[in-house]
C-alpha positions in Angstrom: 0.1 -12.7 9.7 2.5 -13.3 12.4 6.2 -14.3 11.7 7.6 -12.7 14.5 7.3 -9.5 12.5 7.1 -7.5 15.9 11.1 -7.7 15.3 10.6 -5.9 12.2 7.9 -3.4 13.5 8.7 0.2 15.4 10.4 0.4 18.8 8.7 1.1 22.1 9.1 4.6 22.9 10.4 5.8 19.5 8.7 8.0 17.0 6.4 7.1 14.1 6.6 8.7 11.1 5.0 11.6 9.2 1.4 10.8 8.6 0.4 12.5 5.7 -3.4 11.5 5.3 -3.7 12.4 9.3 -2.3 15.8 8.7 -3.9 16.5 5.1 -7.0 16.2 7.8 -6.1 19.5 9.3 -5.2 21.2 6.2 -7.9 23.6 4.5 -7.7 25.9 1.1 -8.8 29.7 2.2 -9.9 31.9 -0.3 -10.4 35.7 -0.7 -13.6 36.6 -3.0 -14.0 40.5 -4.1 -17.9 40.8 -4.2 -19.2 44.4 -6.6 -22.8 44.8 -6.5 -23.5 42.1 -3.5 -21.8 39.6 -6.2 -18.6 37.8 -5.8 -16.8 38.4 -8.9 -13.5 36.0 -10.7 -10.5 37.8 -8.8 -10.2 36.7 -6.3 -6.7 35.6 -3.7 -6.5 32.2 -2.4 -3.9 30.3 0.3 -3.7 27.9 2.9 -4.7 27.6 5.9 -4.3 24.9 8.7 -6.6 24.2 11.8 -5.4 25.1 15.4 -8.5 25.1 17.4 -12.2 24.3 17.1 -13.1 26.4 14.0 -9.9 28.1 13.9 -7.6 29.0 11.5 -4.6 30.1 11.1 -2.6 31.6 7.9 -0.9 34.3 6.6 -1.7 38.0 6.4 -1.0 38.5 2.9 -3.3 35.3 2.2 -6.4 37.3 3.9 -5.5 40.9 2.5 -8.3 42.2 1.1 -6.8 46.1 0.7 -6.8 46.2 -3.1 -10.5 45.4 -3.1 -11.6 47.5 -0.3 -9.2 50.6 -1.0 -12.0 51.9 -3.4 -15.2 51.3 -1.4 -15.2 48.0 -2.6 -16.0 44.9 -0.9 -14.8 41.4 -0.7 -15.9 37.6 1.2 -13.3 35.3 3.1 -14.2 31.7 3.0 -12.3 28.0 3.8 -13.0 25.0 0.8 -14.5 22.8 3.4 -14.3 19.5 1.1 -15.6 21.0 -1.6 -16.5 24.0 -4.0 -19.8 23.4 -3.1 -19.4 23.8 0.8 -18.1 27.1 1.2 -17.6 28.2 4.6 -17.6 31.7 5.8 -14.5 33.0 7.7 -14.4 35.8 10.1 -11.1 37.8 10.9 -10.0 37.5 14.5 -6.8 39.2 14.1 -3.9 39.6 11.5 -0.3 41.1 11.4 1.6 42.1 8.7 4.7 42.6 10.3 4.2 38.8 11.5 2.8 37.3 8.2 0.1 35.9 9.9 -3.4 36.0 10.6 -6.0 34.1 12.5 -9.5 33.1 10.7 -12.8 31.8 12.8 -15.1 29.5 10.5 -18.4 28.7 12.2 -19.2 25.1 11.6 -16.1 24.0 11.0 -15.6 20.5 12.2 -11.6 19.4 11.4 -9.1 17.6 13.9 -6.6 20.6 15.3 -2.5 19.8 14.8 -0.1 20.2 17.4 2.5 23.5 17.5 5.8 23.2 18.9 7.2 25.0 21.6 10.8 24.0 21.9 13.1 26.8 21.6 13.2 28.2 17.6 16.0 28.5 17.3 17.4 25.3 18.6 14.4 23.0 16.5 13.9 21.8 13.8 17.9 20.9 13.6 19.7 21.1 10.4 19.2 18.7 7.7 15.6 17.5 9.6 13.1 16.6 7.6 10.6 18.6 7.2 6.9 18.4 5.2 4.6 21.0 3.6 1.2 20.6 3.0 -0.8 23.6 0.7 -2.5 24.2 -2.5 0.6 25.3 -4.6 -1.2 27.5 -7.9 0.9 25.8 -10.0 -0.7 22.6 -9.3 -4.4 24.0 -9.6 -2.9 25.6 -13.5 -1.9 22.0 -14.5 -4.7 19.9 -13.4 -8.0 21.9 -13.5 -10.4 20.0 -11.7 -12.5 19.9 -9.3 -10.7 17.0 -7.7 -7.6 18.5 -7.8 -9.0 21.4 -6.6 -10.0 20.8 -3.6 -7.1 18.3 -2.5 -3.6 19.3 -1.0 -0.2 18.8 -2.0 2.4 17.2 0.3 6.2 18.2 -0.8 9.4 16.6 1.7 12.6 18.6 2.3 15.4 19.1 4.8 16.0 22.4 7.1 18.6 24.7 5.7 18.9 26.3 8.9 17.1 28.2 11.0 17.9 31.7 11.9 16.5 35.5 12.9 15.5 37.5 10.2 12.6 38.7 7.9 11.1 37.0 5.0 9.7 39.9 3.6 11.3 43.9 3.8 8.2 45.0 5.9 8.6 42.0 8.1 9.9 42.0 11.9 13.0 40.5 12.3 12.1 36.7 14.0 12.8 33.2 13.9 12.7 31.8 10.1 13.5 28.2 9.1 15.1 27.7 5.7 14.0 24.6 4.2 13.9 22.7 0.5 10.0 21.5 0.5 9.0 22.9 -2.6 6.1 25.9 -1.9 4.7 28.0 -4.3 2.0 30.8 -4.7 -1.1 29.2 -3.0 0.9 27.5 -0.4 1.0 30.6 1.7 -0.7 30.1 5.0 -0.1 26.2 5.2 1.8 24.2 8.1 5.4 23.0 7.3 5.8 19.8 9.7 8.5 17.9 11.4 8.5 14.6 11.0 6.2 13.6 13.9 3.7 15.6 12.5 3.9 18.5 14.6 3.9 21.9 13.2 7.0 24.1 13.5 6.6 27.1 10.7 3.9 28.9 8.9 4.9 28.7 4.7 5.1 31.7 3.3 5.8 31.9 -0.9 9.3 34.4 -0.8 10.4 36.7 -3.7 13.5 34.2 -3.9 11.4 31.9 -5.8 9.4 34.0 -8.6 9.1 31.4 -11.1 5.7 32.5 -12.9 3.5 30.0 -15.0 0.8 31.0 -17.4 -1.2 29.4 -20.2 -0.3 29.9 -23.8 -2.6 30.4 -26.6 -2.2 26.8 -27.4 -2.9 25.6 -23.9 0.4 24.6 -22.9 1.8 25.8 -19.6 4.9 28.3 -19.9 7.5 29.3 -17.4 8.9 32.5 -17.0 11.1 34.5 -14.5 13.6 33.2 -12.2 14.1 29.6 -12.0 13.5 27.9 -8.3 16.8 27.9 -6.5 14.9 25.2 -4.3 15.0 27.7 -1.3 12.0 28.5 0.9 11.1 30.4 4.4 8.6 29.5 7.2 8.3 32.2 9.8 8.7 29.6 13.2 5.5 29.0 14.2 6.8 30.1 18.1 5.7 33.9 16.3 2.3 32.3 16.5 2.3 30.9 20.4 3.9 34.2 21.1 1.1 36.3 19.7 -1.9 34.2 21.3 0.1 34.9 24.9 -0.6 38.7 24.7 -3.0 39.5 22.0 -6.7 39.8 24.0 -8.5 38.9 20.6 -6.9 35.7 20.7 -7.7 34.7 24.5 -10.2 32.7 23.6 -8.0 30.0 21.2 -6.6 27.4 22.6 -3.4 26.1 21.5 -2.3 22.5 21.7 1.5 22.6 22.0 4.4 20.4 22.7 7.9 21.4 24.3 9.7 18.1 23.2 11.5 17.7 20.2 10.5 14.9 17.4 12.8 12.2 18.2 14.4 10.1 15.4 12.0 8.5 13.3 11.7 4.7 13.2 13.1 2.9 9.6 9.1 2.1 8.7 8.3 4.0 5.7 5.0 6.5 6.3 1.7 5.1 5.7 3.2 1.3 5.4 0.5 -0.9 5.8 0.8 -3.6 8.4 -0.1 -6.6 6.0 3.0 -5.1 3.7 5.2 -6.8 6.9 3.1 -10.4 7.1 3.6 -10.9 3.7 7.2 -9.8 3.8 7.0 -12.2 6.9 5.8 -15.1 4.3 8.3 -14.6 1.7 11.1 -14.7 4.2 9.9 -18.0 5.6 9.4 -19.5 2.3 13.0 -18.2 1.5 14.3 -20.0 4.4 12.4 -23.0 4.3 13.5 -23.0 0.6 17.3 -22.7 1.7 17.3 -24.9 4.7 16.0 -28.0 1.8 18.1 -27.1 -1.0 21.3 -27.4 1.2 19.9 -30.6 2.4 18.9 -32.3 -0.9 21.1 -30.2 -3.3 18.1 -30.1 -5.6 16.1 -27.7 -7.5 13.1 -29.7 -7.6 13.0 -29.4 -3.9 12.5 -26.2 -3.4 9.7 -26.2 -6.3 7.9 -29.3 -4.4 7.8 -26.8 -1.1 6.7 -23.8 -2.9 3.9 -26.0 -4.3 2.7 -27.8 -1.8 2.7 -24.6 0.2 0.4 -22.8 -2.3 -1.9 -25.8 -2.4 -1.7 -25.7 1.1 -3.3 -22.3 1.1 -5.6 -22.4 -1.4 -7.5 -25.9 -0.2 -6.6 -24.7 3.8 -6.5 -28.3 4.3 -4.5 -31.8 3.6 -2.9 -32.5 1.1 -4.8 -34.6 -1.3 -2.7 -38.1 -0.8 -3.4 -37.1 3.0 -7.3 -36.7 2.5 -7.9 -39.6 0.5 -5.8 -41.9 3.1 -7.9 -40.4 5.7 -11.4 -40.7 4.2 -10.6 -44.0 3.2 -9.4 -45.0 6.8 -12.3 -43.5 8.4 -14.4 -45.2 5.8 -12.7 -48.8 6.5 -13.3 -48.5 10.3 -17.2 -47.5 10.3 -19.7 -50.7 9.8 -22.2 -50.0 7.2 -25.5 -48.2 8.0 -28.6 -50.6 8.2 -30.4 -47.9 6.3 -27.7 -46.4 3.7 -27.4 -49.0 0.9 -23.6 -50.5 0.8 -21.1 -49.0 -1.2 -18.8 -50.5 -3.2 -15.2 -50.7 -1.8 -13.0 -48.6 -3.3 -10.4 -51.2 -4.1 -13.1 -52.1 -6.5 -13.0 -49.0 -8.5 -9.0 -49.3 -8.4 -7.3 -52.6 -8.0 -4.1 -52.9 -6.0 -1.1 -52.9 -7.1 0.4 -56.2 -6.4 4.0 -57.3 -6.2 5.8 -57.1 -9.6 2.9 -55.7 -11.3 3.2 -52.9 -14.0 0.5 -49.8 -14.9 1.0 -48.9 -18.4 0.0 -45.5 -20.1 0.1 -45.2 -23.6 -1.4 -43.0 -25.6 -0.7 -40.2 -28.0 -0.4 -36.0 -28.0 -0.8 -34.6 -32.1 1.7 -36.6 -34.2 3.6 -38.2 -31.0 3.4 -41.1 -29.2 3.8 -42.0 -25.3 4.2 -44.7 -23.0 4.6 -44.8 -19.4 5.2 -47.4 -17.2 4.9 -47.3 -13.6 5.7 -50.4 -11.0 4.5 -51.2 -8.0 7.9 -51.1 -6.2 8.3 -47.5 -7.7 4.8 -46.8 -6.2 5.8 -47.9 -3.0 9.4 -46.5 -2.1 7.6 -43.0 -3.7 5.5 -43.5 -1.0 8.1 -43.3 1.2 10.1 -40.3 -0.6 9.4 -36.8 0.1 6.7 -36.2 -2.7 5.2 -39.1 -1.3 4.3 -40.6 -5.3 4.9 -40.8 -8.6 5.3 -37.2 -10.5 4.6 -36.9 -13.8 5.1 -34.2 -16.3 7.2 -32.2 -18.9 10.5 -31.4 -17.0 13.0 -34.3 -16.6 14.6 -32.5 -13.8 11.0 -31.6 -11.5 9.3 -35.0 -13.0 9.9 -38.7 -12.4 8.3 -39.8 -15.5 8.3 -37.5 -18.5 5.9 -36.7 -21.0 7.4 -33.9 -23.6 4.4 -32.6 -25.1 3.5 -28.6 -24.8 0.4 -29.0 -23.0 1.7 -31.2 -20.0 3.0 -28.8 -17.0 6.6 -29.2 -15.7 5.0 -31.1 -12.6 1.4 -31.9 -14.0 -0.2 -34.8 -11.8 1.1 -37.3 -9.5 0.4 -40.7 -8.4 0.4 -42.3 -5.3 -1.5 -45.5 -3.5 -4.4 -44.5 -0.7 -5.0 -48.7 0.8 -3.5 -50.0 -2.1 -5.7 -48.1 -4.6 -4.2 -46.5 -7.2 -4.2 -42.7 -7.6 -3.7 -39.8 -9.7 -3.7 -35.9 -8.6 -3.8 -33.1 -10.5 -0.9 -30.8 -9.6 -2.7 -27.5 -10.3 -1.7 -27.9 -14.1 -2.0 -25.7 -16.5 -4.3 -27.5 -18.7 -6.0 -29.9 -16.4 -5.9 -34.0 -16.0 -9.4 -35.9 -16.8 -10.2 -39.2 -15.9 -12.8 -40.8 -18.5 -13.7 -37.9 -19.5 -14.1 -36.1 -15.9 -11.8 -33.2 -15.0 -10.1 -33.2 -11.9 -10.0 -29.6 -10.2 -6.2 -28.3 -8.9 -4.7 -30.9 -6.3 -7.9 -32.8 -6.4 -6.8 -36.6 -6.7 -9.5 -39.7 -8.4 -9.2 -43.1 -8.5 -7.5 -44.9 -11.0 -8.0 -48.4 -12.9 -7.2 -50.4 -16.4 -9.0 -49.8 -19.2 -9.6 -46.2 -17.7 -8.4 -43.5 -20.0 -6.5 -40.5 -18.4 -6.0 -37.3 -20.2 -2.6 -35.1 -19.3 -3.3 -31.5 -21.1 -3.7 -32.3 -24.3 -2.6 -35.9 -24.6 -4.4 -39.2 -24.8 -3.9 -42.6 -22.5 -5.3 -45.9 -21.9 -4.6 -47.5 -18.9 -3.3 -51.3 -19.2 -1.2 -53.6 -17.0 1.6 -55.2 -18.4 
């Protein structure tokens, strides 16, 4: 749809939003099995971790840890949830540092799109009160919906930076830039990307004692909190720690990091992920609003803004003319070809509906349950309706949308309308409720038939014989 909706679409030059299905691309659960007697056992540690380079990826430290199993001669297995439980990708350690918080995994066969890192100055980006998005697989959510579905996908949280400053988000830590934000982490989000809103990365989550809120699962199944409440406060080591690191550390030579110096400029007023067809339809409604407005102030009338909203919907539905407008055209192109030589001759159509001479009266009368109706129609009404912007006769159950009224619960508001086509009478069905039937044959929505005395017409539910006075 068109509408000029490029006035309503995003600026040259200025940024799109965050892209949540792109990133949630990039975004991969890591987990950390401890295998006894060449088995993997249940414990086991799981995080986040998010793609960087072909095959790979990086986290935290504490995610990939595997001290408590291996203290005792033990043993354990590091693999990514590539999709699903069932595709379980080994993961190598290339490097790890726990004064950093981080550590970088290599996953042989991995096949994700890498995200972009920022490189603008820590502690000068993200700004305060930026928006900010987290992407992980919080434990929380994996306790409250146990599935495999839920499993295996992300969860996306929004927040704003608090600031972002020096310091350490843990007591072993090195002091470095840390952004304070409100996306909501928890334990399993550790390792995952926290974004700007142009999608590219600018801190690593990591899960802080600040926030120790602990769920577990009753006897009776129901989740239960305990510990200190979330005081909606979370760190993200800068992910400038990580570019650092690669620059120096000969293990990580070989990654290659895609980064971007600029800063995400202000994002546009289109809401993520908005479908383009969401703006053609607003596109439509606006126009009908209009069109709607521009009538009613001209003909002060309700019924004029229903008879555009109408014939617009017909409009689309039949993607042609209008019925009046189809019969007047068949029957002209009808009238000005000569019979074929080998078709036999049809009947004129005047035939099947007399015209309505000067001073001449159609009469319907009838009856719906225990009431009775009559109708008249002239031919000088016929004729200055042609005229008029309805362009006939309109019959139904509102005296205000109608020009001839039938009060019966069955007839629509505006249920059929008639109108001449070279002087032969019409009726059209005006996508009523309960349909309009000539002897007997239904008309389908905006479909128009010919009309005659001694025909008998059916409106919904009641009965008429067609007479001249």
């Amino acid at each position: 749809m068109m509408f000029g909706m490029a006035a309503l679409g995003a600026p040259a030059g200025t940024a799109q939003a965050f892209d949540a299905k792109k990133a949630d691309l990039s975004v991969i659960r890591v987990v950390v099995f401890e295998v006894k007697n060449g088995k993997r056992t249940g414990t086991y540690s799981f995080g986040t971790g998010f793609v960087v380079d072909n095959e790979y990826v990086v986290t935290n430290h504490h995610v990939t840890d595997d001290s408590e199993f291996t203290k005792d001669g033990g043993a354990s297995e590091r693999v990514v949830v590539d999709g699903s439980t069932k595709n379980l990708r080994a993961a190598q350690l290339v490097w790890h540092a726990a004064e950093l918080d981080l550590a970088v995994l290599k996953v042989p066969g991995l096949t994700r799109p890498t995200l972009k890192l920022s490189n603008a100055p820590p502690l000068d980006y993200p700004d305060k009160a930026a928006s900010v998005w987290a992407i992980g697989f919080p434990g929380i959510a994996d306790r409250s919906i146990s599935s495999e579905t839920a499993f295996v996908h992300s969860t996306v949280t929004q927040g704003i930076v608090g600031k972002v400053v020096m310091g350490r988000a843990g007591q072993k830590d090195k002091v470095r830039p840390i952004i304070q934000h409100n996306a909501s982490i928890n334990k399993g989000n550790s390792g995952g990307p926290l974004f700007d809103n142009c999608g590219v990365v600018v801190g690593v989550n990591t899960f802080g004692a600040v926030s120790t809120m602990e769920v577990s699962r009753d006897q009776r199944g129901r989740d239960v909190a305990a510990g200190m409440p979330n005081t909606g406060i979370f760190y993200s080591p800068h992910i400038s720690n990580l570019i650092d690191a690669q620059k120096t550390i000969p293990a990580l030579a070989a990654m290659k990091l895609d980064v971007t110096p600029a800063p995400c400029a202000a994002p546009t007023a289109e809401a993520p992920g908005l479908p383009v067809w969401i703006y053609g339809v607003i596109g439509l409604v606006v126009l009908l609003a209009l069109t709607s407005t521009v009538i009613a102030l001209r003909k002060g009338t309700t019924r004029e803004i229903v008879r555009v909203v109408e014939s617009y919907s017909a409009y689309i539905r039949r993607k042609g003319d209008p019925p009046s407008v189809r019969v007047r055209k068949e029957a002209s192109r009808a009238a000005s070809q000569p019979p074929s030589a080998t078709a036999p001759a049809r009947p004129a159509k005047a035939a099947a509906a007399p015209a309505a001479d000067a001073g001449s009266k159609l009469v319907l009368s009838g009856r719906g349950g225990d009431k009775k109706f009559r109708v008249e129609i002239t031919a000088e009404e016929l004729e200055r309706a042609a005229a008029a912007s309805e362009s006939g006769i309109v019959l139904g159950r509102s005296q205000s949308l109608s020009d001839k009224v039938i009060d019966d619960p069955s007839v629509s508001r505006r249920h059929a309308k008639f109108f001449l086509a070279d002087g032969v009478l019409m009726v059209e069905d005006m996508g009523s409720a309960y349909g309009t039937k000539i002897n007997g044959k239904a008309l389908g929505a905006n479909e128009a038939g010919g009309l005659k005395p001694g025909d008998k017409l059916t409106i919904g539910g009641v009965q008429l014989d067609v007479g001249r006075a």
